[in-house]
Every structure is written in C-alpha cells, then in structure tokens.
C-alpha positions in Angstrom: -7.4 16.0 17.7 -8.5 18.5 15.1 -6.9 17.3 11.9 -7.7 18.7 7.7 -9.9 17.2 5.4 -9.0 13.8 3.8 -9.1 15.9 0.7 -5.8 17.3 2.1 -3.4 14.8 3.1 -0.6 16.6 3.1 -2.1 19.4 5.5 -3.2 16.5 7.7 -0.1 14.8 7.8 1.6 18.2 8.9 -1.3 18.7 12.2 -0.3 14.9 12.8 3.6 15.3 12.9 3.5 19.0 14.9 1.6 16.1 17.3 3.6 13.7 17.1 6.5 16.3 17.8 5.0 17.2 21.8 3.7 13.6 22.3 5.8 11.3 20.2 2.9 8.3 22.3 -0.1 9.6 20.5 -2.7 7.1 19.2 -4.5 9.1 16.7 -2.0 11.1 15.5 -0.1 8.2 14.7 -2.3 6.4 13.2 -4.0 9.9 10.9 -0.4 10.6 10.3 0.3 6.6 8.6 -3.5 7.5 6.8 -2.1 10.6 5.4 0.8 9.3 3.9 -0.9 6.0 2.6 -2.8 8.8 0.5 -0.2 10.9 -0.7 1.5 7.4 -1.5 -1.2 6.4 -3.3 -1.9 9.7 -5.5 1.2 9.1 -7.4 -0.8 6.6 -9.8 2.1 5.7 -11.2 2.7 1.6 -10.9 6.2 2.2 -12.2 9.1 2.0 -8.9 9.1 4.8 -7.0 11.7 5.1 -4.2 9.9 8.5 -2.6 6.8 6.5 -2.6 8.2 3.7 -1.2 9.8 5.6 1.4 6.2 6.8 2.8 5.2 3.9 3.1 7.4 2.5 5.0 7.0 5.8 7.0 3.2 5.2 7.1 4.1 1.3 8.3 6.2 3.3 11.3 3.7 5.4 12.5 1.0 2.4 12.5 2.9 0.4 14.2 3.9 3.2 17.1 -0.3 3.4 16.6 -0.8 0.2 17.9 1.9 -0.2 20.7 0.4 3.2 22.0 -3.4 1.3 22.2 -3.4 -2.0 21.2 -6.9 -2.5 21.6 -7.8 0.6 18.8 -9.0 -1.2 15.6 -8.3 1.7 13.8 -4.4 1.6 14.9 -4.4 -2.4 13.6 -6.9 -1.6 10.5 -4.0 1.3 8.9 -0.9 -1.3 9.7 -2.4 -3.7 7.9 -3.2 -1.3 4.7 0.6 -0.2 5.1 2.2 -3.4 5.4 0.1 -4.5 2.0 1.5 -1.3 0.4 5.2 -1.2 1.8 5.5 -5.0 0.9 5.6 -4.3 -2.8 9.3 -3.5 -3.0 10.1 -6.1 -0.8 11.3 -9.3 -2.2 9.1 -12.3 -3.1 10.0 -14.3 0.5 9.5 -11.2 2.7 6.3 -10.3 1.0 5.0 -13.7 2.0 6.1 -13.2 5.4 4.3 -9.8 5.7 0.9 -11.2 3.9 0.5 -13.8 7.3 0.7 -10.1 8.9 -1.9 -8.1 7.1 -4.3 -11.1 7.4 -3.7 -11.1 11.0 -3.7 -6.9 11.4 -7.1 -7.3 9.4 -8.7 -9.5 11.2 -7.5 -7.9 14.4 -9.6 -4.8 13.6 -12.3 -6.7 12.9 -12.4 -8.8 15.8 -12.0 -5.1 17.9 -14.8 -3.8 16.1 -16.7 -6.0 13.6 -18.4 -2.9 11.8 -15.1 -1.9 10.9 -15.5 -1.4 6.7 -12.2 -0.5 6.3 -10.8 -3.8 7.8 -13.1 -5.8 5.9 -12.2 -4.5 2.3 -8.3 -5.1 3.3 -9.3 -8.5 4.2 -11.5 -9.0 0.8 -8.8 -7.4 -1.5 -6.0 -10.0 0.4 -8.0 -12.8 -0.6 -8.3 -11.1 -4.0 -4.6 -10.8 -4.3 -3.7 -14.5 -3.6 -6.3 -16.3 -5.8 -4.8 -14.3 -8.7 -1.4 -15.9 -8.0 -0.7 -18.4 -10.2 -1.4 -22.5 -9.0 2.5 -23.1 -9.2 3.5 -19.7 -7.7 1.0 -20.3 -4.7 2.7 -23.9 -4.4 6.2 -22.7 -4.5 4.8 -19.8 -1.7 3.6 -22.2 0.7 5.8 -25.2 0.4 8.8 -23.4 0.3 8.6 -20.1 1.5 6.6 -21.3 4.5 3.3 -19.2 3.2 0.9 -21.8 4.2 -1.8 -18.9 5.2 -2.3 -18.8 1.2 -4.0 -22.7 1.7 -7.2 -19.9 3.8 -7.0 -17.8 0.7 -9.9 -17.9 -1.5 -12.8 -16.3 -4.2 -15.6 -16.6 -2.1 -13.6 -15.2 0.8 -13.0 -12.2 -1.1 -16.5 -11.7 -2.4 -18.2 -12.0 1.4 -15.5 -9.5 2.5 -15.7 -7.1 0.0 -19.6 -7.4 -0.3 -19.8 -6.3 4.1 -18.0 -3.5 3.6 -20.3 -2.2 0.8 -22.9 -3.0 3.2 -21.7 -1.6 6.1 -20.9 1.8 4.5 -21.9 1.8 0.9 -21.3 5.4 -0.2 -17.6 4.5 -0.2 -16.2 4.6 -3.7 -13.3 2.5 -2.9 -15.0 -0.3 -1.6 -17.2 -0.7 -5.1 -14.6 -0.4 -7.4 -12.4 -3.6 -5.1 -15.8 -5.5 -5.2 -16.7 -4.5 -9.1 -13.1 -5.9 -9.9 -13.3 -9.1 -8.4 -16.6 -9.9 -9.6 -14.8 -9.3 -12.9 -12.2 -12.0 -12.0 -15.1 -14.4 -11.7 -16.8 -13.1 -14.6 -20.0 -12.3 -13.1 -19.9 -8.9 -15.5 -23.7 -8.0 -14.4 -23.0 -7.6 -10.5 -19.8 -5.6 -11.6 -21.5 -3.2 -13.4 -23.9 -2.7 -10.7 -20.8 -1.7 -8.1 -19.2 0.5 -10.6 -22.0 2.0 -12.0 -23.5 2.8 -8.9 -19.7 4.9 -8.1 -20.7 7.6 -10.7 -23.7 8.9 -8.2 -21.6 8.8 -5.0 -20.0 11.9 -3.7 -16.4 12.9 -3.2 -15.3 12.2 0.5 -11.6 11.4 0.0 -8.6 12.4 -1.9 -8.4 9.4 -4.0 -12.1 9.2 -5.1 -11.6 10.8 -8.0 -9.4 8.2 -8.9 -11.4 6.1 -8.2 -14.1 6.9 -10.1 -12.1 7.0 -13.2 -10.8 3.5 -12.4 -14.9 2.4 -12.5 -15.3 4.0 -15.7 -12.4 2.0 -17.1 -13.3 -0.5 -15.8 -17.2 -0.5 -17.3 -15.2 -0.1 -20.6 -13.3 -2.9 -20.4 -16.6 -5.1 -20.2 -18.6 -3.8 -22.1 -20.7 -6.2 -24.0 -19.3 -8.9 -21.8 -22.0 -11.7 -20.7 -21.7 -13.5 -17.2 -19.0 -16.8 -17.5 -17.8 -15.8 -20.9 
C-alpha cells in the first residue's frame, strides 16, 4: 500500500485506518498504522503522564497485534508489537510490566529470528537489556523472585552493547540507533566510543519524524560528558 512519509505520521496513520476500514485483516496497514501512532506517541516529549498518549499506545499495541495474527511469519508485524508493548507498559503497574518485558524479549527476538538483518528488532532487543541492568540489584531481586521475572537473570551490559552495536551496523544512517548505543556506552562510562555515536548523528540526514529529536538528545547528551575520561 501507498502510505505518507514518516515525516507525517498522522497522514500515514489516516491511509492506514481508511485501510483498515475495507479490510479490517490487513498486514501492513496494521502494522504502518501501530508505527504511526508509536510516533505521534512519541513526539509528545513530555515524560510527565499522559492519558492521550497512553491511549495510542495501547492503540498502536492493538493494531500490532491484529499485525501479527494476520501474518505471523512478518518480522515486521512482531518487530512493532514488541516496540508497543515496551511503550504501553509504562503505565502499567510494576507486576504487569514484568509480565509484558518476558513479551517484548520474545516479540524481539521473533523478528529477528524471521529476518536476522532486521535493525529495528535488534535496537529493541539492545535498549531491553539496557533497561533492566539499570534496575536496581534489589529491585531486579524482588522482580524475579517474586514477581516471577526470571527472564531479567538473561539481562545484561554486554547484551546490550552487541545488540545495539548490529543495528548501527546493519543500517548506520539511522539516528536513533546511535543515540540508544551512545547512551549505554555512557552507562558504562566508555565516554570516547559515546562520543563517536553521537557525534557522528550531527552529519546524518533527517528520515523520520522523531530525528530531530533525536539529534537534540545527542547534543545533550555530548554536553553532559564533556570533559569526561573513560571509567571515571
């Protein structure tokens, strides 16, 4: 299907649903559509709750999932519902986010398995890694002894760097994927490869309608270390 730029989700989400509307079954609408809505969730910026935000994606976690009943074997279908479980799980509560994380890791590694080029699968993977080795020791203890989260015990640093590190390889003018990587090599203090990443963000063009964003995150976050020497 013929759908708008990714520099206009809200057009895009509007081909998808007049779509969805004659052929409620349709793979890639269903999937663009739960794309297009992860983006206009996302421009918000705001960290602050947001109900209408939270409301598209759980929309976005809908469509992904009527995605991937209607082609099971699209990577791209299993690649979006894990992105939109990640982002409708944060206003869930702490036991049902745990639930959902065992999810995304499978979604994730779904996609890849279907196609193992897939960037977009691989950054989810590296930034859920990323996520649970920043929990704290006795947080990650109560998640997995009590809550049943034992898929943390897999989570880990490395992990995270390897992911995040293939999909700059496998499509390195994406913005997003540098900043992810720039930020966790800041979590391990390794300030020299991080500047590399986000340095190299200023030079790439605008293919998305959160680059921008994005790019302004790098430049934070080169400001934040400035001066800063690897391990310290």
């Amino acid at each position: 299907m013929q759908v708008a730029s990714t520099h206009d989700p809200r057009s895009a989400l509007a081909q998808c649903e007049a779509t969805l509307a004659q052929d409620p079954q349709d793979y890639e609408a269903s999937w663009r559509a739960a794309s297009a809505l992860i983006a206009i969730g996302q421009q918000t910026a705001s960290e602050a709750p947001d109900p209408a935000r939270d409301s598209m994606y759980d929309q976005a976690e809908a469509h992904a999932r009527k995605a991937v009943a209607a082609d099971p074997k699209g990577a791209q279908g299993h690649f979006i519902l894990a992105h939109a479980i990640g982002l409708a799980s944060a206003a869930k509560g702490d036991s049902e986010r745990i639930k959902r994380a065992a999810e995304i890791r499978t979604e994730a590694l779904r996609a890849i398995e279907l196609d193992p080029s897939h960037d977009g699968a691989f950054h989810v993977m590296g930034r859920w890694h990323a996520a649970i080795a920043r929990v704290p020791g006795f947080q990650r203890f109560f998640a997995r002894n009590l809550l049943g989260g034992r898929v943390f015990d897999e989570a880990s640093w490395e992990r995270a760097v390897t992911a995040l590190e293939t999909a700059v390889a496998l499509t390195p003018q994406r913005i997003d994927h540098r900043v992810a990587l720039g930020e966790v090599y800041i979590d391990l203090k390794r300030y020299d490869d991080a500047r590399a990443q986000l340095t190299a963000v200023a030079s790439l063009p605008v293919e998305d309608a959160l680059d921008p964003s994005f790019k302004e995150r790098a430049v934070e976050r080169l400001g934040q270390i400035e001066g800063k020497r690897d391990g310290r």
